[in-house]
C-alpha positions in Angstrom: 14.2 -10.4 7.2 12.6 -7.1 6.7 9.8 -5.9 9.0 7.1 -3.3 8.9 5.3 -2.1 12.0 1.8 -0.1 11.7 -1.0 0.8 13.7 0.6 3.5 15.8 -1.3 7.1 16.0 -2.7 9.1 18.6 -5.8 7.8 21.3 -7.0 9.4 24.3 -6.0 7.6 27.8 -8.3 4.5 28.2 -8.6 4.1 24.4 -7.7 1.3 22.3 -5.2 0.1 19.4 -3.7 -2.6 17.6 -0.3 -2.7 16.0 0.8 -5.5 13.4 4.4 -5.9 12.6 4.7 -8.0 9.0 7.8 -10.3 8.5 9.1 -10.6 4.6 11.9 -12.5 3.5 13.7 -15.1 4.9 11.0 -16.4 7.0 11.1 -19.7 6.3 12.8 -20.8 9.5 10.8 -20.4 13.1 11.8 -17.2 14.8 10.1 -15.7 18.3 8.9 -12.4 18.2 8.9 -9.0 20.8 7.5 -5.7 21.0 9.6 -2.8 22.4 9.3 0.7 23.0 11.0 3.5 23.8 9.7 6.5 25.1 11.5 9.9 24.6 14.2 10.5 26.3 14.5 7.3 27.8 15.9 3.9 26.3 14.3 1.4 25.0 12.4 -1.2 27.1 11.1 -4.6 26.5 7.0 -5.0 26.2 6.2 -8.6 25.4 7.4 -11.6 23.8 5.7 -14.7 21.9 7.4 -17.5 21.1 6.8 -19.5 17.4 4.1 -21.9 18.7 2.6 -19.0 20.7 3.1 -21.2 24.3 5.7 -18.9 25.4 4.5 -15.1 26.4 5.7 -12.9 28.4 5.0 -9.3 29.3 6.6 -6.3 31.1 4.8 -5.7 34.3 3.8 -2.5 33.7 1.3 -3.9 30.7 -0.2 -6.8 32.2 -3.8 -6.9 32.0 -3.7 -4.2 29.5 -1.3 -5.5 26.5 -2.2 -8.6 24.6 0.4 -10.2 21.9 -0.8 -12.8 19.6 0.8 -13.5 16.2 -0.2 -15.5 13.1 2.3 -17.8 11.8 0.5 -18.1 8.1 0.6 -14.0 7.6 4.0 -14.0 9.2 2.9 -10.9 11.2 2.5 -10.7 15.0 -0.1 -8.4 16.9 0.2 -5.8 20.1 -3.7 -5.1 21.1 -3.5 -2.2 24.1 -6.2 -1.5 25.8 -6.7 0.8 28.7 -3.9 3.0 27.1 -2.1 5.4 29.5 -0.1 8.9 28.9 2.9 6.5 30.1 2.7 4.1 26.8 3.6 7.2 24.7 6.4 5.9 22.9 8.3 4.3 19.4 6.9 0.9 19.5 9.5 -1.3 17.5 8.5 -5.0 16.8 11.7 -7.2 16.7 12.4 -11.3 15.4 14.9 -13.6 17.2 16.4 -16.6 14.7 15.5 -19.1 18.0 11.8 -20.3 18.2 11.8 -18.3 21.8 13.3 -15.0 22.7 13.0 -13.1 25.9 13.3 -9.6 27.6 16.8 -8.8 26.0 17.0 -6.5 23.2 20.2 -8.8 22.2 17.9 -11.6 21.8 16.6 -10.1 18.6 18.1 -10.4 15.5 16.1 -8.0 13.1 14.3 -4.8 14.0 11.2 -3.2 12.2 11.3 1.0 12.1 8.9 1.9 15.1 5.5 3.0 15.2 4.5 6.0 17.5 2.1 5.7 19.7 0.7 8.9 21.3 -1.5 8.9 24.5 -3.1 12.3 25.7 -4.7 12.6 29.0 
C-alpha cells in the first residue's frame, strides 16, 4: 500500500486547511486509518483515527472541536479538515493504514506510512 499525503502549506493562526492522504495498491481488504504529526524536535504524536465504516473516531485532546477526519472508502483517500489552526499544530502530518478495520492511538497499530505533509502555523 503506497500512500500520498497533500494539503500541507503555511496559514495564519485561526485559518483553515484540509489534507487528503490517497491509498494505492493493495487496497482491496478494509483497513482503519490515522493521522499523526510530529512537530520539530519532538516525536511523533497520534491526531485522529477512523475506522473502515467511519463509526469509530477518535481524536487527540488537544484537536477536539478543531480537527475533523472523514474518509471516502470509494477514492480510497481519507480527510484531516483543521480549523482554528494554532502556532502549536506546526508540524509533519503523516497519514498512516492499519490492515484491521479499526486502529487506535498507537503508532504500532499502523501498518503503512505516507511521507508527511508540513503544515506551518504563524501567529
Amino acid at each position: 500500500v503506497q500512500l500520498q499525503a497533500s494539503g500541507g502549506g503555511l496559514v495564519q493562526a485561526g485559518g483553515s486547511l484540509r489534507l487528503s492522504c490517497a491509498a494505492s495498491g493493495r487496497t482491496s481488504s478494509r483497513y482503519a486509518m490515522g493521522w499523526f504529526r510530529q512537530a520539530p524536535g519532538k516525536e511523533r504524536e497520534f491526531v485522529s483515527h477512523i475506522s473502515w465504516r467511519g463509526t469509530k473516531i477518535d481524536y487527540t485532546d488537544a484537536v477536539k472541536g478543531r480537527f475533523t477526519i472523514s474518509r471516502d472508502n470509494a477514492e480510497n483517500t481519507v480527510y484531516l479538515q483543521m480549523n482554528n489552526l494554532k502556532p502549536e499544530d506546526t508540524a509533519v502530518y503523516y497519514c498512516a493504514v492499519s490492515r484491521g478495520q479499526v486502529a487506535g492511538s498507537w503508532s504500532t497499530d499502523y501498518d503503512y506510512w505516507g511521507q508527511g505533509t508540513l503544515v506551518t502555523v504563524s501567529s
